[in-house]
C-alpha positions as a printed NumPy array, in Angstrom:
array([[-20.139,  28.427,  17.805],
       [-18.744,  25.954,  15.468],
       [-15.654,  27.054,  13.5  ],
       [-16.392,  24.818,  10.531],
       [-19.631,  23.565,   9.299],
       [-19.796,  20.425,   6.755],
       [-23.463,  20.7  ,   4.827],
       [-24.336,  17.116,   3.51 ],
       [-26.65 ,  16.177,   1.549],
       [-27.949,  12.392,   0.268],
       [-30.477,  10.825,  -2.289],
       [-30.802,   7.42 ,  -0.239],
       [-33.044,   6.876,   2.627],
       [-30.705,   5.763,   4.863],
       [-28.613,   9.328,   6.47 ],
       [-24.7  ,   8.433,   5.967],
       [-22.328,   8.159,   7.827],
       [-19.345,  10.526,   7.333],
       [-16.394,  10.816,   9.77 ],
       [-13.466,  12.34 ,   9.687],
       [-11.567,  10.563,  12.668],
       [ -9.644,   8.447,  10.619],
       [ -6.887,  11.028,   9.229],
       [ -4.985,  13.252,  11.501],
       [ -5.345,  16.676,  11.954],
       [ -9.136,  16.496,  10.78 ],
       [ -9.643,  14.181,  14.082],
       [ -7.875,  16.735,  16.554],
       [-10.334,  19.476,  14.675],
       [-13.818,  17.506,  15.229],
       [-15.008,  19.629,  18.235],
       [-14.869,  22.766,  15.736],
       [-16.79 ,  21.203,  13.27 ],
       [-20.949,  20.661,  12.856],
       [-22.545,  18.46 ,  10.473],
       [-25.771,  19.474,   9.506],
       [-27.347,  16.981,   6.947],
       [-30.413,  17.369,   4.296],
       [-31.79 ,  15.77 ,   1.496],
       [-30.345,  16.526,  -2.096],
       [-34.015,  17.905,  -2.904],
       [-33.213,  20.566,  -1.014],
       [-30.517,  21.735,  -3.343],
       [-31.849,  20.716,  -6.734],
       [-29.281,  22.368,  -8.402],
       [-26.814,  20.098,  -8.215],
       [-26.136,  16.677,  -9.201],
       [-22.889,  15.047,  -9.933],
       [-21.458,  14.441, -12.85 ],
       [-17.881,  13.792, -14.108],
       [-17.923,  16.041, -16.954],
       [-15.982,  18.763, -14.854],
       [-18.066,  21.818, -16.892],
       [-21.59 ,  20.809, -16.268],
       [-20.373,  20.732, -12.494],
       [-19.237,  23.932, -12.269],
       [-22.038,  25.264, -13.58 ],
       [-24.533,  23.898, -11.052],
       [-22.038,  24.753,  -8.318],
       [-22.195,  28.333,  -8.893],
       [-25.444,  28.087,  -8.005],
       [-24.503,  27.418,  -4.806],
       [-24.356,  30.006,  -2.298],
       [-20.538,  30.279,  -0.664],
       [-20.517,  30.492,   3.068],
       [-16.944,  31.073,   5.259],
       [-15.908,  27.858,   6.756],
       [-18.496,  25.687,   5.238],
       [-17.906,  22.324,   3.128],
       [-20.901,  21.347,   0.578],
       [-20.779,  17.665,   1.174],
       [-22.471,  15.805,  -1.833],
       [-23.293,  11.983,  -1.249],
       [-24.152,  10.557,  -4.213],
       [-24.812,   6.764,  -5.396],
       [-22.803,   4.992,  -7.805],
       [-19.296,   4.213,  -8.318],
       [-17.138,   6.952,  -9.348],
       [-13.788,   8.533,  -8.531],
       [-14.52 ,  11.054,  -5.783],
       [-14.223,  14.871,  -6.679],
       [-13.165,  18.259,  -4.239],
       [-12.43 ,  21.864,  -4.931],
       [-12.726,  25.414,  -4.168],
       [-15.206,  27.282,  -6.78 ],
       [-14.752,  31.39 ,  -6.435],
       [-17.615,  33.207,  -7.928],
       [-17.599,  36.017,  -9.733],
       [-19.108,  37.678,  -6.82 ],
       [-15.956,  36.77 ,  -4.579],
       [-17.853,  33.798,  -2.579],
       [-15.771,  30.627,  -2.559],
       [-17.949,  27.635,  -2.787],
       [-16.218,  24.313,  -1.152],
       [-17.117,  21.099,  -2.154],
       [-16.536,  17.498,  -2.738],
       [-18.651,  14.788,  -4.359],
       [-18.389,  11.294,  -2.356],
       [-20.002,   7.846,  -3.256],
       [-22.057,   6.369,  -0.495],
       [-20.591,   4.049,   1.926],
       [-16.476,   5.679,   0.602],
       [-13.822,   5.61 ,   3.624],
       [-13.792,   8.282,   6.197],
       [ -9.967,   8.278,   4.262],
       [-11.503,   9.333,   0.897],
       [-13.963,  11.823,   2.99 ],
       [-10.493,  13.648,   4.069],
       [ -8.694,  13.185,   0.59 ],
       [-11.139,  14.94 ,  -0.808],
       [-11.594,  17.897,   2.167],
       [ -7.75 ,  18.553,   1.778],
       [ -9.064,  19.831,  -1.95 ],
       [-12.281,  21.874,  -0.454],
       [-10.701,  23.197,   2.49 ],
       [ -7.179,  24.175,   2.006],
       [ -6.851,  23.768,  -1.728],
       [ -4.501,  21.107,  -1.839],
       [ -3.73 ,  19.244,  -5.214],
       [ -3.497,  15.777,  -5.832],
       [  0.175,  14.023,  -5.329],
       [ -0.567,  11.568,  -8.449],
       [ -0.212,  11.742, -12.113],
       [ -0.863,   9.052, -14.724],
       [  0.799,  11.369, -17.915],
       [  2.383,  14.471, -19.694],
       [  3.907,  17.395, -17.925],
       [  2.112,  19.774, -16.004],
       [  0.976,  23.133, -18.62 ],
       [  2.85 ,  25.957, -18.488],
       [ -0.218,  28.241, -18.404],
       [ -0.968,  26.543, -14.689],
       [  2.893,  27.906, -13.912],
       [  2.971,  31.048, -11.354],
       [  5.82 ,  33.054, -10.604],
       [  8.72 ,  32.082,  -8.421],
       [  7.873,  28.185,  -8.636],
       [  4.234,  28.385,  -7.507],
       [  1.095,  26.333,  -8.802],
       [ -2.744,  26.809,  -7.721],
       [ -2.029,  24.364,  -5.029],
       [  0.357,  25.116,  -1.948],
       [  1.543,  21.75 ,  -2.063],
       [  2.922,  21.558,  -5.072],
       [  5.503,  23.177,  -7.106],
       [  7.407,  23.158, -10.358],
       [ 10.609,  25.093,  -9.331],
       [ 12.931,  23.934,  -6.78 ],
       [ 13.34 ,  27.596,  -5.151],
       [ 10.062,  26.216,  -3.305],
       [ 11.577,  23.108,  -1.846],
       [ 13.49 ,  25.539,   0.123],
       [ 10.156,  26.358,   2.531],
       [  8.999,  22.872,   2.645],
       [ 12.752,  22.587,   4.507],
       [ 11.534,  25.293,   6.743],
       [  8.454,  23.99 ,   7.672],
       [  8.648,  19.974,   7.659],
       [ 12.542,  19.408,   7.349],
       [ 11.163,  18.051,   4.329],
       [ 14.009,  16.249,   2.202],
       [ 12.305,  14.544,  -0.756],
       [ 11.38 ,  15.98 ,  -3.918],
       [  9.224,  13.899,  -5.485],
       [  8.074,  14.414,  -9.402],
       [  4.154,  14.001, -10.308],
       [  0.883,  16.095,  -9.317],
       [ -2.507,  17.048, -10.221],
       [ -2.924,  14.505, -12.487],
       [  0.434,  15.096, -14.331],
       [  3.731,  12.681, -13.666],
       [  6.099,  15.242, -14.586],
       [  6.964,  19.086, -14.627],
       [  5.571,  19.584, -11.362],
       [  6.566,  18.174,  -7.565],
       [  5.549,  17.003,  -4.351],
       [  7.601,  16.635,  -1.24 ],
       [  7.039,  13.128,   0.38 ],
       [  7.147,   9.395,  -1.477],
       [  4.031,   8.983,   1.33 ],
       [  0.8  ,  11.033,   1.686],
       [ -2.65 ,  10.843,   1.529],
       [ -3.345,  13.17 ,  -0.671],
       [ -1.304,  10.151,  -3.255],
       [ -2.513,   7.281,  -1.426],
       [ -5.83 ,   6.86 ,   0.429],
       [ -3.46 ,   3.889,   2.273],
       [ -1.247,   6.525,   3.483],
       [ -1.438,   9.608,   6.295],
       [ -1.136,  13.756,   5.273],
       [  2.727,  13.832,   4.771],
       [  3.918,  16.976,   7.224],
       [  3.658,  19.56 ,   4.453],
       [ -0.195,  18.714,   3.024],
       [ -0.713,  19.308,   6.937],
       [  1.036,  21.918,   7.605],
       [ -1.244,  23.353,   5.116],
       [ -4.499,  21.855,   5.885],
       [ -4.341,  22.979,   9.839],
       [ -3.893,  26.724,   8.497],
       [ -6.589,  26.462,   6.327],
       [ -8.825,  24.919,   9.745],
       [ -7.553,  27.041,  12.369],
       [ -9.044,  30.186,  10.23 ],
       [-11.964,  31.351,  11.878],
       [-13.399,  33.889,   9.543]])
């Protein structure tokens, strides 16, 4: 049985192709994952769209299954999306939104979001809000942080000696730990922490 199944779904008539070979640890991790594919008719509730609202909306439609990645292939040409939705009910819906014929880099990108909740490493403006602040230096995402008291277990897991400002979308108030990741730059590999993080996320079996 398949630790991890990836559910995508497509509107052209041609069945994509999505890989995710070309980012390590996703490639050491294929054997535990299926890939069942349908058309998007078959989940009419959702369509993408970039207002971030009308999304959520259709995705808690969606029914949230352990280990499973909705995989939305959509035409057009639009910035690709990923998350983790929790329902009200306690189900955790993961997702990302892809254009057709994207990288098997921006596939992964956007998995580190679904699967182990990672944030973006880039910000274009403004400081991250203080209602997104947690307690002892956390944020929503495990790879980022706004207190230096977390730096301290990036040391412990990845040596890590960077501390990098800019994240989920803000360029200050919040910070990274590597110059050089994927989850900044699609040219780039997972920097040790966003993996550390990512393989825990994969290697649970629930």
């Amino acid at each position: 049985m398949h630790a991890w199944e990836f559910r995508i779904y497509y509107t052209s008539d041609i069945q994509p192709e999505v890989s995710v070979d070309a980012v390590e640890p996703f490639d050491l991790y294929a054997s535990k994952i299926q890939m069942s594919f349908f058309r998007t008719e078959e989940i009419p509730c959702v369509f993408y769209s970039d207002n971030i609202s009308i999304r959520y909306e259709q995705l808690k439609k969606v029914v949230g299954i352990n280990n499973c990645v909705y995989i939305f292939v959509v035409p057009g040409n639009f910035r690709g999306r990923g998350g983790q939705l929790k329902k009200q009910n306690g189900e955790i819906v993961r997702y990302i939104f892809v254009r057709e014929n994207c990288s098997g880099k921006e596939v992964c990108h956007e998995l580190c979001h679904a699967i182990a909740g990672l944030g973006d490493e880039y910000g274009d403006t403004g400081n991250f809000p203080e209602t997104m602040k947690k307690a002892e230096g956390k944020t929503m995402y495990p790879n980022l942080t706004w207190y230096k008291s977390d730096f301290k277990d990036w040391e412990t897991i990845a040596n890590a000696k960077e501390y990098v400002p800019g994240g989920a979308g803000y360029s200050g108030g919040v910070f990274h730990a590597y110059e050089k990741c994927l989850m900044k730059e699609l040219s780039q590999p997972l920097c040790p922490i966003c993996s550390f993080y990512l393989r825990q996320a994969l290697d649970n079996d629930d």
